[in-house]
N, C-alpha and C positions, 0 to 999 in steps of 0.2 A: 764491535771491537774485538771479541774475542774469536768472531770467522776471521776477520783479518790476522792476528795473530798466527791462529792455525794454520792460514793458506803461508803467508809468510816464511814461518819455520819450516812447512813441511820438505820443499825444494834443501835449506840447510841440513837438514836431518839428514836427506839421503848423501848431501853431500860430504857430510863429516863421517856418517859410516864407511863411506866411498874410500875417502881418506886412513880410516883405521883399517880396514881391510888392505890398501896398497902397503900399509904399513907393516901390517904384519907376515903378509908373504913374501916381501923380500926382508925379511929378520929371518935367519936359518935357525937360531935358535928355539924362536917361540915355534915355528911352524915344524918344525920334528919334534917338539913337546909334545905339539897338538898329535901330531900321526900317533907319536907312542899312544897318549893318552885314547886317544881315540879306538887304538888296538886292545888299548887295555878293556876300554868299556865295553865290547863288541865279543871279547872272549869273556867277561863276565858275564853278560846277559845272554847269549849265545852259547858259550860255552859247553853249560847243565846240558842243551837239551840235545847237544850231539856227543858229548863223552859219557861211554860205556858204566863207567862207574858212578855210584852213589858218593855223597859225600860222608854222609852216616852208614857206609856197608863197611859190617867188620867181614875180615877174614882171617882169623889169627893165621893160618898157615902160610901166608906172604908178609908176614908182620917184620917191621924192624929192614925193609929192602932198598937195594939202594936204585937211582935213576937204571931205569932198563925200558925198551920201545914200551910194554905193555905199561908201566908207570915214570913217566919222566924222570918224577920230581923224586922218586922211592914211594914208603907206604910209612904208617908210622907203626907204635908198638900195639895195636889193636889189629892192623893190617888194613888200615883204611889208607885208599889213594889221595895224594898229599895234592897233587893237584886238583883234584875234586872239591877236597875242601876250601883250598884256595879261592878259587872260582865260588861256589857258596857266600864264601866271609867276605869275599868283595863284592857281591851284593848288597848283601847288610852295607858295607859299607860306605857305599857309594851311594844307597837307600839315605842312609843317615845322616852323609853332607849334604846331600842338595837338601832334604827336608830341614836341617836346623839353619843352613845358609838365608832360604824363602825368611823362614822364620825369624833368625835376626833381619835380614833388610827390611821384611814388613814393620817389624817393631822398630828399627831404626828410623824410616822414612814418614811414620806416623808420626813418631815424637820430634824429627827436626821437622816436619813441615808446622806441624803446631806450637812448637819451641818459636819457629820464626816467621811465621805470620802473626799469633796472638803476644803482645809484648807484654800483656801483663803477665803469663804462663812462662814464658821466656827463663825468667830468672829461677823458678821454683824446679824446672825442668831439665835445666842444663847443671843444680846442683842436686837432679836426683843424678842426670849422667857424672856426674862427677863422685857420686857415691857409688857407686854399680863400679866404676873405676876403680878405685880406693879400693874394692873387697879383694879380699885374697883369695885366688880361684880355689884352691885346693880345698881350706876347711870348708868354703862354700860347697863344694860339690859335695863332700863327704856327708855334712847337714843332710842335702836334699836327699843322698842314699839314705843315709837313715832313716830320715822322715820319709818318705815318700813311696820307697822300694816296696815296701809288703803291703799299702791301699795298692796301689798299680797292680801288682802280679795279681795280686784278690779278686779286684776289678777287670781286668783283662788278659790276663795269664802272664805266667812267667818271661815271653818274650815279647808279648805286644809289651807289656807293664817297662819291662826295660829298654825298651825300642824308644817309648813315649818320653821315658825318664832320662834319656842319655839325649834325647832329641831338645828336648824344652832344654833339659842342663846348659847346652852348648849354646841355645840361641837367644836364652837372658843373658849368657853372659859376653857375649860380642855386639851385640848392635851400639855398641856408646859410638864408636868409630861413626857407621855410619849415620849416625844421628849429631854428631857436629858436624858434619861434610852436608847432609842435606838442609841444617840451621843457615851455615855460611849461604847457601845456594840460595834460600829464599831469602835472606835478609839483605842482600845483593840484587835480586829480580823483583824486589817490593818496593826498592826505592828507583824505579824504573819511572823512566818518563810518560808509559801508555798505562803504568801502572797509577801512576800519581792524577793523571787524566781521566782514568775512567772513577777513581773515588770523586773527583771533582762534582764528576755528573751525575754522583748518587747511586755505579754501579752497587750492586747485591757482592756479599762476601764469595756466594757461588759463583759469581760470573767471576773476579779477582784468584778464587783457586783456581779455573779454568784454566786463564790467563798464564796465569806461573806454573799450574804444569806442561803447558803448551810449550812456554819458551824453555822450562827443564829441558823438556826431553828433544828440542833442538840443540842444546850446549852438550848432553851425553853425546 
């Protein structure tokens, strides 16, 4: 039942990405979003290894300049190039979203798919996300600098330590979203008619998550 399934959706899968792909390149908005974004990422990771400058090279004697050919953006009061730096920090930066984004979605889609498969866990789970809600971001994060900041730097230096701490920070405190959106998902795909047939016959709880991620990832 569950090769069925798969053979089934995989035809819809390509069809609905078909569908968000026409979608989105005739929207002018999203798709000049993308080009900038996409320029942006290209001069951040590329960037470093064709411009001239360090982003940590002082030179006090060009300190304080304004945009000129050899510094676009100017330098600052060290006389480091401001675009160098740029480029740098949006590394980190772009380092740092995608790594806490993985990180909430995995934490989200573990806790709704077992929020809405298992119903007795159901209710314990949706009022831990409701607590995770309820917290106010700010003194939360400020807690975890406190506590957390000087083991991390100890344990892996001062910017892995803050890299890890500013990573984990962001991605306990977003996945609630996506762990009601993938609750709703399975508690809608469980009450399925190949779903309710294959318990009939005494499928295995492995073959039934099979199943429901199969047809997930036809509805994405």
């Amino acid at each position: 039942m569950t090769e069925n399934v798969q053979n089934s959706t995989f035809e819809t899968t390509n069809n609905k990405w078909l569908d968000v792909w026409n979608e989105f390149k005739n929207h002018k908005g999203a798709l000049a979003g993308a080009i900038i974004f996409a320029l942006i990422v290209i001069l951040v990771l590329l960037g470093p290894f064709v411009w001239p400058y360090e982003a940590n090279g002082i030179n006090i004697r060009i300190r304080n300049q304004g945009p000129s050919l050899a510094h676009p953006l100017g330098t600052d009061q060290l006389g480091r190039d401001t675009l160098a730096r740029i480029m740098a920090g949006g590394r980190t930066s772009i380092t740092v979203g995608l790594t806490a984004m993985l990180l909430s979605l995995f934490l989200g889609t573990l806790i709704g798919v077992v929020a809405g498969y298992f119903k007795k866990l159901d209710s314990a789970l949706m009022r831990f996300t409701d607590l995770f809600l309820s917290l106010p971001l700010l003194p939360l994060l400020l807690v975890m600098m406190l506590l957390f900041r000087e083991p991390l730097s100890t344990s892996f230096g001062p910017e892995k330590g803050m890299f890890i701490l500013i990573v984990v920070s962001i991605g306990i405190t977003s996945w609630m979203p996506t762990a009601r959106i993938v609750r709703g998902d399975v508690l809608a795909i469980k009450e399925r008619e190949f779903i309710l047939a294959a318990r009939s016959i005494g499928s295995t709880t492995q073959k039934s998550f099979s199943a429901i991620s199969c047809l997930m990832r036809g509805l994405r």
